[in-house]
SEROVO-294729 format. One line per 2 residues: number of its first residue (from 1); their letters; for each residue x, y, z of N, C-alpha, C. Coordinates in steps of 0.001 Angstrom, whole numbers, m for minus. Layout:
! residues N
NUM	a	X,Y,Z,X,Y,Z,X,Y,Z | ...
***
This chain:
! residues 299
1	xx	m6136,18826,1501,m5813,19751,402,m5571,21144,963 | m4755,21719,366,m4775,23060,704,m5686,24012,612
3	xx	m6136,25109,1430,m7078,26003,841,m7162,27162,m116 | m7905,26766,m1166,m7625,27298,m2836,m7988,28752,m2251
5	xx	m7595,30221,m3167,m7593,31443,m2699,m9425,32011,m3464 | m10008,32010,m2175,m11651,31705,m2612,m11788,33089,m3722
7	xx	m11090,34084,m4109,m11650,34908,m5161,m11792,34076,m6279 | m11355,32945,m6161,m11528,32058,m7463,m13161,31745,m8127
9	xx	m14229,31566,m7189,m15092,31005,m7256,m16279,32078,m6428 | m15402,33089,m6640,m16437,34315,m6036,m17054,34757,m7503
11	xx	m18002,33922,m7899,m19039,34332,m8989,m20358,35257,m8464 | m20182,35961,m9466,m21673,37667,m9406,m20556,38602,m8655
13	xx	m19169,38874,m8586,m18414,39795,m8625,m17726,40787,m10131 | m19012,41274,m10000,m19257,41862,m11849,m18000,43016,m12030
15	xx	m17512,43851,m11178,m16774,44950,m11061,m14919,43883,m11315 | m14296,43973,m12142,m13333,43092,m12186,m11875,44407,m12499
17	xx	m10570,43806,m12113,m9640,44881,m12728,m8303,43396,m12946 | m7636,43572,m13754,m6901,42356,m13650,m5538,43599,m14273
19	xx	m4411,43147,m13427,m2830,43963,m13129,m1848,42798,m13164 | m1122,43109,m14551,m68,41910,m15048,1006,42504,m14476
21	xx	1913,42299,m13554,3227,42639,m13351,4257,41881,m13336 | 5812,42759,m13410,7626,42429,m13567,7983,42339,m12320
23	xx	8664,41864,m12197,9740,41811,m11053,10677,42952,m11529 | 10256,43996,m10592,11548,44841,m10930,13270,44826,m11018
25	xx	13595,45649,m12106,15035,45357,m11791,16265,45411,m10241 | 16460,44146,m10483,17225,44277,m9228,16715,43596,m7917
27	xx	15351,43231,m8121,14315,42792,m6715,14251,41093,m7459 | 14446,40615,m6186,14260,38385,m6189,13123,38277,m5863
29	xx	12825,37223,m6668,11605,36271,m6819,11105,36386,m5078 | 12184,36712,m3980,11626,35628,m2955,10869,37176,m2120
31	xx	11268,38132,m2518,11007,39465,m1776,9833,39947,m2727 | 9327,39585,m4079,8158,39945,m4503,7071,38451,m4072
33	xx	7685,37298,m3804,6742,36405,m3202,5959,37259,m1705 | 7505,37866,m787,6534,38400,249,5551,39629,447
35	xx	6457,40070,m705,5509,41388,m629,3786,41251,m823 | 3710,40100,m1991,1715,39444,m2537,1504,38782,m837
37	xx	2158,38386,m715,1482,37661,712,1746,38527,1782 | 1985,39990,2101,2092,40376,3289,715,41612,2833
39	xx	m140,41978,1772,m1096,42248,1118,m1835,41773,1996 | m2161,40736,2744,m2635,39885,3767,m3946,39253,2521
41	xx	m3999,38657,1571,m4682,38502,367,m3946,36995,m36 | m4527,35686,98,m6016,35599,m277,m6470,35387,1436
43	xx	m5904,35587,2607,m6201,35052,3339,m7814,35805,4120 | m8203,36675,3116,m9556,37348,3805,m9737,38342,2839
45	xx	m10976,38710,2564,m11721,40023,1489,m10916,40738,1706 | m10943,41860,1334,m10466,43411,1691,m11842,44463,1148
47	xx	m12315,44387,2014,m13628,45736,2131,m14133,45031,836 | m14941,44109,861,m15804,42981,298,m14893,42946,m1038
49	xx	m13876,43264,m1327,m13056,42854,m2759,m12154,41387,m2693 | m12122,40694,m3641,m11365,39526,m3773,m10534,40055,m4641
51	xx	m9338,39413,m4198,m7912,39308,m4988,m7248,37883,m5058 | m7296,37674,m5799,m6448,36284,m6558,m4944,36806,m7321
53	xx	m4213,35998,m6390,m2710,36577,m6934,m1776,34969,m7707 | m1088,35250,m8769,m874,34108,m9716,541,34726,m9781
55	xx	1464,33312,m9963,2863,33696,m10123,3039,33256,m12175 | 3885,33652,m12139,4812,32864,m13623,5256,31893,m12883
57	xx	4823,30397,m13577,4727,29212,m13296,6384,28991,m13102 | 7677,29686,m13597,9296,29129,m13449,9715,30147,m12394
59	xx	8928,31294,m12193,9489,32000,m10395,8935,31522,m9541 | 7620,30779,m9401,7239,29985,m8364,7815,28658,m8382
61	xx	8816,28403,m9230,9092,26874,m9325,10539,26767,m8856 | 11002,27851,m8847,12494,28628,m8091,12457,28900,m6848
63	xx	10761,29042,m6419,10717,29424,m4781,10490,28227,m4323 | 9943,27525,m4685,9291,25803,m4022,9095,25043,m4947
65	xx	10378,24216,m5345,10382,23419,m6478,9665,22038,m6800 | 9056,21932,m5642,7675,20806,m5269,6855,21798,m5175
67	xx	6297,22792,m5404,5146,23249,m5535,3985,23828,m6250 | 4199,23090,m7270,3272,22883,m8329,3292,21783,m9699
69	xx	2336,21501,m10081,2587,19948,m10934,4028,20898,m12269 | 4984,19615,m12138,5890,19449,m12863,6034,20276,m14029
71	xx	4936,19867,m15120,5265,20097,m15945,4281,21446,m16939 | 4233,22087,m15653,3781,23222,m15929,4515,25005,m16358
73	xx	4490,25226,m16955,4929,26200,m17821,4393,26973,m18521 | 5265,28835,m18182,4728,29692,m18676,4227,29933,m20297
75	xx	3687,30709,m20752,3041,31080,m22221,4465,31756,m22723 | 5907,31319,m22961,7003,31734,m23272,7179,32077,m24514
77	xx	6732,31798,m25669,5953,31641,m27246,4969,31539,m27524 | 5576,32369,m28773,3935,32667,m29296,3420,30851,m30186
79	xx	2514,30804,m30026,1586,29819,m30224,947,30076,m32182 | 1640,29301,m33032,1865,29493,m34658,576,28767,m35048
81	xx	m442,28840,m35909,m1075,27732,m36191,m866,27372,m37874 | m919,26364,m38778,m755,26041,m40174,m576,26946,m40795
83	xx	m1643,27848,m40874,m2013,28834,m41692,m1403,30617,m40991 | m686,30272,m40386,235,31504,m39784,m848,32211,m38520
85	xx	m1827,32102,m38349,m2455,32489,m37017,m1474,32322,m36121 | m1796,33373,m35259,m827,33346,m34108,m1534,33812,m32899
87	xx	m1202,33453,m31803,m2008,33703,m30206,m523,33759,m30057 | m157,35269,m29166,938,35812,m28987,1173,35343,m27569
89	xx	2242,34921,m27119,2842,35070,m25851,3449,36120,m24912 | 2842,36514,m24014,3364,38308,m23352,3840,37906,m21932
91	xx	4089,36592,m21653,4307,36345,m20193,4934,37000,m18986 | 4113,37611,m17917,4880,38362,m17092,4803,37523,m16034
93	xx	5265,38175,m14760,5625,37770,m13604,5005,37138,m12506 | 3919,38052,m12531,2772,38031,m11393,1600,38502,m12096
95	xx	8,38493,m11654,m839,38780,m11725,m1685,38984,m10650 | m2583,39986,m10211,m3402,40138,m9388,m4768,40339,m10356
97	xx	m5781,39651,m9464,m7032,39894,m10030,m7575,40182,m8908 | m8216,41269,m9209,m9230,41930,m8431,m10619,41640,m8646
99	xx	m11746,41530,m7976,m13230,41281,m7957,m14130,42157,m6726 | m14762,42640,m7053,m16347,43136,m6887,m17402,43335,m6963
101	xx	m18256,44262,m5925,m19510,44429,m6516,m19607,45845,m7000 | m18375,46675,m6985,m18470,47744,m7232,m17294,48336,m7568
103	xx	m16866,49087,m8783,m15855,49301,m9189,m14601,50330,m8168 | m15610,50859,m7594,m14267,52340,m6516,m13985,51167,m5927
105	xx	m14494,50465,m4769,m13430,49602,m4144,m12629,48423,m4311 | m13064,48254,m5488,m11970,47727,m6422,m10787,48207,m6694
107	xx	m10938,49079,m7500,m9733,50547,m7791,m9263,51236,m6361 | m9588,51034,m5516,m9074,51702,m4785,m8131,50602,m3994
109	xx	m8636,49152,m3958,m7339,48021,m3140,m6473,47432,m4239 | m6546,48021,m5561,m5678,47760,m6699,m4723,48678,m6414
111	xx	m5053,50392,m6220,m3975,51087,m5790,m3297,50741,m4789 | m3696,50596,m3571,m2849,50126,m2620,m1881,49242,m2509
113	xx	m2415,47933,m3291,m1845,46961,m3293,m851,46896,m4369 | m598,47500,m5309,250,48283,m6180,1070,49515,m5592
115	xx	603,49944,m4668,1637,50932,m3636,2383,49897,m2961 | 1711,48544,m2583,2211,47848,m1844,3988,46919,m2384
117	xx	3304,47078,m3465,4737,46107,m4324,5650,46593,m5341 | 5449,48247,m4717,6508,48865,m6141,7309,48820,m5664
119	xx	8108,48707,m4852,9445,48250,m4518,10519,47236,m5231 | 8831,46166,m5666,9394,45061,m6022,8979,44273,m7644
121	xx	8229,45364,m8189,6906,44806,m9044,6733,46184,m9643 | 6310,46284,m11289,6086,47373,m12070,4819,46513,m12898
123	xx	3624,47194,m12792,2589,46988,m13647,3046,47027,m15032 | 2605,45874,m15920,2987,46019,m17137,1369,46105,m18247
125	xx	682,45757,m17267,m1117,45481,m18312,m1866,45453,m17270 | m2486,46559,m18041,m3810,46824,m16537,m5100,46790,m17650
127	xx	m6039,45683,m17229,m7107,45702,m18057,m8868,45549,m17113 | m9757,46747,m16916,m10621,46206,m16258,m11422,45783,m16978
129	xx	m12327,45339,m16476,m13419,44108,m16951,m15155,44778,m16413 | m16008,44165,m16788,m17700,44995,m16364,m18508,43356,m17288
131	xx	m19677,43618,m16510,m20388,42340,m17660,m21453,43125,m18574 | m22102,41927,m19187,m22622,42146,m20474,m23753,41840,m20195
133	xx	m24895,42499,m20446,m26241,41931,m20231,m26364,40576,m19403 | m25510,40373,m18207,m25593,39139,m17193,m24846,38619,m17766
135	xx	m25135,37529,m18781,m23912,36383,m18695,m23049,36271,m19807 | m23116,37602,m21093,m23232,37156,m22635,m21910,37810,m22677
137	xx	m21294,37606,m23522,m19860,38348,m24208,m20535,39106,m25183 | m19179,39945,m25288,m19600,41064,m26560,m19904,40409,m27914
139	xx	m20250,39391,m28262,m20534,38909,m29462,m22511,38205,m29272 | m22204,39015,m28025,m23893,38424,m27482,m24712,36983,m27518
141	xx	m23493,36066,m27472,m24084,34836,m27150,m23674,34685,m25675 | m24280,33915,m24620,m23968,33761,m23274,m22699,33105,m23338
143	xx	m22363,33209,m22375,m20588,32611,m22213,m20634,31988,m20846 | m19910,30641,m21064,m19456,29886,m20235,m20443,28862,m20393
145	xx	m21139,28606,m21150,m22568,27506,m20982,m22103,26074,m20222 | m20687,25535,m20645,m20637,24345,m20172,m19581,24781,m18805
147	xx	m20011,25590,m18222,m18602,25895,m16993,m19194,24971,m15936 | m18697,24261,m15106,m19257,23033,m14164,m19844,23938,m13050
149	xx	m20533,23261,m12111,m21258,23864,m11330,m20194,24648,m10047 | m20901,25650,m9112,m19801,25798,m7988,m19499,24346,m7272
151	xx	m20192,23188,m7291,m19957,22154,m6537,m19122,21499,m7081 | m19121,21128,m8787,m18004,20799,m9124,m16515,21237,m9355
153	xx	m16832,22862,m9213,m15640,23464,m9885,m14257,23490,m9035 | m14542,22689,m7777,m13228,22727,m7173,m12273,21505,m7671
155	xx	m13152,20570,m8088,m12656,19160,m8716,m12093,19393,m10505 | m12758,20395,m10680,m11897,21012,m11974,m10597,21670,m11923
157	xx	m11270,22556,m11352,m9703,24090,m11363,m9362,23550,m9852 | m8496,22977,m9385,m7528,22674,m8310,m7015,21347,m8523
159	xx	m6024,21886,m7832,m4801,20656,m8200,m4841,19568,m6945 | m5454,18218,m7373,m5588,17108,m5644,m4871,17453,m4735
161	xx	m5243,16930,m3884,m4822,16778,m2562,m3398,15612,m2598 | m2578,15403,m2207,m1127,14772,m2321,m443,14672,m3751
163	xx	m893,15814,m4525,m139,15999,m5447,744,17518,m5069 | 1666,17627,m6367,2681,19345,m5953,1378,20402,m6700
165	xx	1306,20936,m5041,1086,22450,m5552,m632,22201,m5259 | m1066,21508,m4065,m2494,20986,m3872,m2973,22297,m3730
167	xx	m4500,22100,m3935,m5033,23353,m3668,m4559,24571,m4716 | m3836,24629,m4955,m3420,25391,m6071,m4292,25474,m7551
169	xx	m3863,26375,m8618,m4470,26028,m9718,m3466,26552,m11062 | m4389,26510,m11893,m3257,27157,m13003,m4383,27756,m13893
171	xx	m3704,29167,m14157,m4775,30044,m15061,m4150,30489,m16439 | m5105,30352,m16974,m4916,30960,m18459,m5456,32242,m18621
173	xx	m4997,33371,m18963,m5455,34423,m19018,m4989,35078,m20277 | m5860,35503,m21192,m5742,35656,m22351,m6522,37261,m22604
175	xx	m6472,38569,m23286,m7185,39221,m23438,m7512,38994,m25248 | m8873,38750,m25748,m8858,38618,m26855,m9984,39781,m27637
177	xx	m9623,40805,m28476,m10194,41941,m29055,m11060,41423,m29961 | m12413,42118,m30547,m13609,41466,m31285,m13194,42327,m32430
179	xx	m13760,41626,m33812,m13785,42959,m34947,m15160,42736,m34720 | m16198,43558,m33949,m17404,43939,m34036,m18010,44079,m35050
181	xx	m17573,45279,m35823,m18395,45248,m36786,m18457,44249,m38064 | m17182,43609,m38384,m17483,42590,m39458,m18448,41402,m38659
183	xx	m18338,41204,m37056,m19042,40198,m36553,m20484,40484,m36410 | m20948,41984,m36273,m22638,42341,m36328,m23110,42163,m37711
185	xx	m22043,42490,m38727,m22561,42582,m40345,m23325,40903,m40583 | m22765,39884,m40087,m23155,38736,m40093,m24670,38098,m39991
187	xx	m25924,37505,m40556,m26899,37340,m40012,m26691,36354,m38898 | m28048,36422,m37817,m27871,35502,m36748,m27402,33953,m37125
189	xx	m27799,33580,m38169,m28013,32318,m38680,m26446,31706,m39122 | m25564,32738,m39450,m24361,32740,m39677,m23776,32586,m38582
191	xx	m24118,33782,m37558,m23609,33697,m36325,m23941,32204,m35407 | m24285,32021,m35223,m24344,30549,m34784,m23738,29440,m35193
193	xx	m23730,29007,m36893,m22850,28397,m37156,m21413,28693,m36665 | m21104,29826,m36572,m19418,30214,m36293,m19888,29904,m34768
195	xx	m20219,29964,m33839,m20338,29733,m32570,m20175,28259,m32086 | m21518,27445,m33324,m21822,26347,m32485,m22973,26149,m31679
197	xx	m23832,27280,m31680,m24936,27106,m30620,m25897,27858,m30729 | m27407,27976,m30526,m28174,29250,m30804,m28148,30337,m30003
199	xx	m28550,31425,m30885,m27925,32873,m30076,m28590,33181,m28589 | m30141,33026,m28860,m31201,33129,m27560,m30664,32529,m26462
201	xx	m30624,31728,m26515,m30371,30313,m25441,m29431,29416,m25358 | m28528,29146,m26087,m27146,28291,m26363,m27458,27462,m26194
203	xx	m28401,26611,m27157,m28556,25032,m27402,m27818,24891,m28392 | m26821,23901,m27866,m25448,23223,m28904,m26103,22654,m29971
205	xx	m25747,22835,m31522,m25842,21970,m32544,m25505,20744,m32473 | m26318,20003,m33130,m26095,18174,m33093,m26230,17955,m34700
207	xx	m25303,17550,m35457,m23888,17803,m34937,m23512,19034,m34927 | m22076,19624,m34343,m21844,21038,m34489,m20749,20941,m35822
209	xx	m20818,22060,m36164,m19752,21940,m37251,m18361,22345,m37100 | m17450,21745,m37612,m16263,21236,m37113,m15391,21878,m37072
211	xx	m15604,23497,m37550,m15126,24607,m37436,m15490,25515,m36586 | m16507,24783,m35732,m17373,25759,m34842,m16342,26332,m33332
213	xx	m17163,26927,m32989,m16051,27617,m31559,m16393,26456,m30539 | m17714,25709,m30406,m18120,25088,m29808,m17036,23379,m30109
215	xx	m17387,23308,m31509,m16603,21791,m31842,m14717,22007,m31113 | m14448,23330,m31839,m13229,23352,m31479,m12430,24020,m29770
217	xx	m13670,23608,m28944,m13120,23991,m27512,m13988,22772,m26458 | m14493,21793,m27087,m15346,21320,m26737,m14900,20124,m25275
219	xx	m15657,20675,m24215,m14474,20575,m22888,m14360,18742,m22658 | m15602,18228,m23222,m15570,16930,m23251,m14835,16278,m24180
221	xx	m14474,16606,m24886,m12644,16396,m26071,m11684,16865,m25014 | m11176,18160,m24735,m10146,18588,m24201,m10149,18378,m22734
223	xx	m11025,18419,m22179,m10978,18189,m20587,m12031,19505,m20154 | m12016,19516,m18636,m13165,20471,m18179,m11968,21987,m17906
225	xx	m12883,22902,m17557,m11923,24412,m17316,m13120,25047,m16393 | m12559,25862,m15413,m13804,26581,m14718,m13329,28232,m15356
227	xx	m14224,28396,m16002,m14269,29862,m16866,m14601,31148,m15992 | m13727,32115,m16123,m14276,33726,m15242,m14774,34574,m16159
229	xx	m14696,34233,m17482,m14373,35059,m18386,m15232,36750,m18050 | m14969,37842,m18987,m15555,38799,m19071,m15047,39986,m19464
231	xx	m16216,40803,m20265,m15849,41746,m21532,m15186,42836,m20562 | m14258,43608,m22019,m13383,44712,m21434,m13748,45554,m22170
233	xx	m13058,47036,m22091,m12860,47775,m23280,m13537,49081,m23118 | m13845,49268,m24377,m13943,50998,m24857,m15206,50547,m26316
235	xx	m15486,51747,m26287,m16959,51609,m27397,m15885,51385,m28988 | m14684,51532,m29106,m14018,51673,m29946,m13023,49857,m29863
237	xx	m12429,49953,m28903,m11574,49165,m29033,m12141,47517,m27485 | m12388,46702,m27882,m12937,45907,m27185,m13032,44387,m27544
239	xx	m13840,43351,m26246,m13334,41873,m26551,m13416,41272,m25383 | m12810,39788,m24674,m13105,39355,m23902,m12016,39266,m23039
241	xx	m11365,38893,m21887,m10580,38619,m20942,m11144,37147,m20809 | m10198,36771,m21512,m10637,34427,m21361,m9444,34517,m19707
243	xx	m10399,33848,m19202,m10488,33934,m18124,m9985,32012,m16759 | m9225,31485,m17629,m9560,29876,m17415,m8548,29476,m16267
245	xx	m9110,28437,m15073,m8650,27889,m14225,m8958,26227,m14593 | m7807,25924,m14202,m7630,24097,m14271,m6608,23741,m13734
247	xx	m6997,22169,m13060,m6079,21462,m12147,m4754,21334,m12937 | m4819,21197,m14075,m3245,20969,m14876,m3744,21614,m16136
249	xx	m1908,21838,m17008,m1970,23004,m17977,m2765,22351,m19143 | m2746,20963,m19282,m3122,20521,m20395,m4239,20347,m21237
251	xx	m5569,20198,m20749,m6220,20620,m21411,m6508,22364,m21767 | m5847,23045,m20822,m5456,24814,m21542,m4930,24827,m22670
253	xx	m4023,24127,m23256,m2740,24017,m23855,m3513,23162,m25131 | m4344,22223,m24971,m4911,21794,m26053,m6369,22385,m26872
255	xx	m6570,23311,m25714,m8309,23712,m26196,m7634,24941,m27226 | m6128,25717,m26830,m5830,26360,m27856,m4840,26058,m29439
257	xx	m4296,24999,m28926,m4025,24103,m30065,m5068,23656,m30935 | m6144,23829,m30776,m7465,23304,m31188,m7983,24429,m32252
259	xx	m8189,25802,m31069,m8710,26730,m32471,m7618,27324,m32899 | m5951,27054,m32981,m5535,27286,m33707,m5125,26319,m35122
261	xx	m5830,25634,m35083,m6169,24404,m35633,m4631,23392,m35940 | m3999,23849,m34933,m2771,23011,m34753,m2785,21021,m35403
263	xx	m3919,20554,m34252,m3839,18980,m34530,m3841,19196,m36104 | m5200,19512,m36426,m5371,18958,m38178,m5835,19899,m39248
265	xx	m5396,21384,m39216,m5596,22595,m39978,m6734,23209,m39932 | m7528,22202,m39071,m9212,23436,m39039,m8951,24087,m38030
267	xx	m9448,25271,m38012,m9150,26753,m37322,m10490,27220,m36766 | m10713,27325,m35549,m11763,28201,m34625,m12284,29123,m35423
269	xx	m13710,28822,m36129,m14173,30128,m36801,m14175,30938,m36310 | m14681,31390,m35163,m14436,32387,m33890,m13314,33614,m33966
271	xx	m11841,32558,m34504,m10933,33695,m34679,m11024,34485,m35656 | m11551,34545,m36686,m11819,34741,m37821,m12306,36603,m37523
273	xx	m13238,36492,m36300,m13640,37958,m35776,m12897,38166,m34396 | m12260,37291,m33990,m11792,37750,m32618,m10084,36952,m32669
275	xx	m9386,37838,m31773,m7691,37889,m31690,m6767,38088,m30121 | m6311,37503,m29863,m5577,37397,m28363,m4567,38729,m29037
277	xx	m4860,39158,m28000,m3750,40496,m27777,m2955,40388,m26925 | m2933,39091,m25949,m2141,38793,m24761,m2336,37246,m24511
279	xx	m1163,36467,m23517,m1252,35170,m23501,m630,34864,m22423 | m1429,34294,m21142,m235,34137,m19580,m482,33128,m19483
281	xx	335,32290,m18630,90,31424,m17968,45,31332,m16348 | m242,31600,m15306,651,31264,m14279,m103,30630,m13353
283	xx	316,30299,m11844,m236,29212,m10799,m207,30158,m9942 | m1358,29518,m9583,m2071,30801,m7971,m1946,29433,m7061
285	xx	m715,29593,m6400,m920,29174,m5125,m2130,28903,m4206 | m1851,28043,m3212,m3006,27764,m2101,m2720,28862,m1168
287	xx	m3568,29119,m103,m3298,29930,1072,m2114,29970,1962 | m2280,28598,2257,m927,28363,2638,m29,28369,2130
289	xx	453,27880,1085,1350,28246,266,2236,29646,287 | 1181,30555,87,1748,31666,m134,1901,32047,1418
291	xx	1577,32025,2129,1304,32578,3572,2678,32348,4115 | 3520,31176,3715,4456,30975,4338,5448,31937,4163
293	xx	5084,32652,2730,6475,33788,2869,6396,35104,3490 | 4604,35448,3850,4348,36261,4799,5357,36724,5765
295	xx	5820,37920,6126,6433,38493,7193,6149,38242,8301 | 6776,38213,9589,6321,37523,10217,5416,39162,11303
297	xx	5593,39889,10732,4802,41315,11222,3472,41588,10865 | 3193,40621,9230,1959,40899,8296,980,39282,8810
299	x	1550,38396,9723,564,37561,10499,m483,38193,11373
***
C-alpha cells in the first residue's frame, strides 16, 4: 500500500487551520500538483506541524486517471432534502490542513506554504479550528464516540492496497454553524433525544429515536468514517468543521443523504439547530503519489 500522509491520524493536534483553495487563472492542474508537493509535505512535519493536502477529486483524476477509486466525485451540488433542506455545495480545488500543538506554528507554515502556491492557487476559505473541553463540540456532547480506534482507522479511511489511489483517502469536509442559543434554550433531556445519546457520557439510546443524530448517521447502517472533527468560530458566529476520512465516497454520501432525510423524509434532528455553510469533497493522495510531481530540486 502506499504511505497514507500521517497528518491524518495525528490525533491531540488541538491547534488546527484548514485553507480551501482555486487554481488560479491561467495556472494547470499539473503546476499546482507541483507546487503542494515541492512544500516537501506530507513527506515529514514541518517544525512539529502536520499538513494534509487534498485535491478536487476531477483535477486529480486529470493528473492520474488510475489514481483514485472510479467513482469518486466532487460535492458539485447542492445536496436538496424533501422538505427543501439543503447542505450547499462550495467545491474548490485543493485543501490544506494544517495541525498542531500550538497555534503560531501553525499560522506561520500556513503562511509560507500559501506564499508557496500563489503563483498557482488563491485561498478561497480559511477556517481555524481549537477544541472544546477535550473531546465535546459546541453543543457539549463529546464527539466522535464511535470513531474506530488508531489501529483500526487505517482499514477505515484508506483506500486497499491494489486498488486506484492505494493509500490514499477521501475527505469530507463540511463547516457546519450552531444556532446556540435556540440549542441551550432546550432542557438536557430534550437535548439528548435530538442527539441520540446522554449528555455526560454518550451512552447511545436503545432504541434511539429515528430522528436522532445518532439513528440518522449511525456508522453501522452507513459504513465506518475516521472523524477529525472540531469547533471553529467566534463567541458570535460558530459550529463544527465535520471533519470525515473514508476508503470510498459512499458511505460519506449516504450518512448525508440520511440527515437530509433523503431515503424516507425523516430529517437529522440535529439540523434543526445546526447548518453546513460549506460542502467539499476531495482525495488526499498517498506520499508517493504526490511526490512524483515533486521537482526534481525539492527531492
Amino acid at each position: 500500500m502506499g504511505t497514507p500522509q500521517p497528518g491524518i491520524f495525528a490525533v491531540g493536534t488541538y491547534s488546527q487551520l484548514y485553507l480551501e483553495l482555486d487554481l488560479a487563472p491561467g495556472s494547470k492542474p499539473g503546476a499546482l500538483a507541483r507546487a503542494v508537493a515541492d512544500l516537501r509535505e506530507p513527506r515529514t512535519t514541518m517544525a512539529g506541524v502536520n499538513l494534509v493536502t487534498g485535491f478536487r477529486p476531477e483535477l486529480w483524476r486529470g493528473l492520474l486517471p488510475n489514481g483514485l477509486p472510479a467513482t469518486t466525485t466532487g460535492f458539485n451540488r447542492d445536496l436538496v432534502g424533501p422538505d427543501g433542506y439543503r447542505m450547499p455545495g462550495t467545491q474548490h480545488d485543493l485543501v490544506l490542513w494544517f495541525s498542531g500543538s500550538s497555534f503560531d506554528g501553525v499560522f506561520d507554515e500556513a503562511r509560507l506554504s500559501v506564499r508557496g502556491l500563489a503563483s498557482v492557487a488563491k485561498v478561497a476559505d480559511e477556517t481555524p479550528g481549537w477544541p472544546y473541553h477535550h473531546d465535546r463540540d459546541l453543543t457539549g456532547f463529546i464527539d466522535g464516540t464511535e470513531n474506530p480506534t488508531l489501529i483500526e482507522a487505517p482499514s477505515v479511511a484508506l483506500v486497499p492496497d491494489g486498488q486506484p489511489g492505494a493509500g490514499g483517502s477521501i475527505l469530507l469536509l463540511q463547516r457546519w454553524v450552531h444556532a446556540s442559543d435556540a440549542w441551550e434554550a432546550l432542557p438536557v433531556a430534550e437535548q439528548e433525544k435530538v442527539i441520540g445519546r446522554t449528555k455526560p457520557d454518550s451512552i447511545e439510546f436503545d432504541p434511539k429515536p429515528s430522528d436522532s443524530h445518532a439513528a440518522r448517521t449511525d456508522q453501522d447502517v452507513f459504513g465506518k468514517v475516521f472523524r477529525r472533527n472540531i469547533p471553529y468560530g467566534d463567541v458570535h458566529d460558530h459550529g463544527t468543521m465535520f471533519v470525515g476520512f473514508c476508503a470510498e465516497q459512499q458511505p460519506l454520501a449516504r450518512m448525508l443523504d440520511s440527515m437530509a432525510g433523503i431515503p424516507d423524509g425523516v430529517r437529522d434532528a440535529l439540523t434543526r439547530y445546526s447548518r453546513p455553510l460549506t460542502g467539499s469533497y476531495y482525495f488526499v493522495p498517498s506520499v508517493e503519489a504526490l511526490r512524483q510531481f515533486a521537482s526534481p530540486s525539492a527531492d
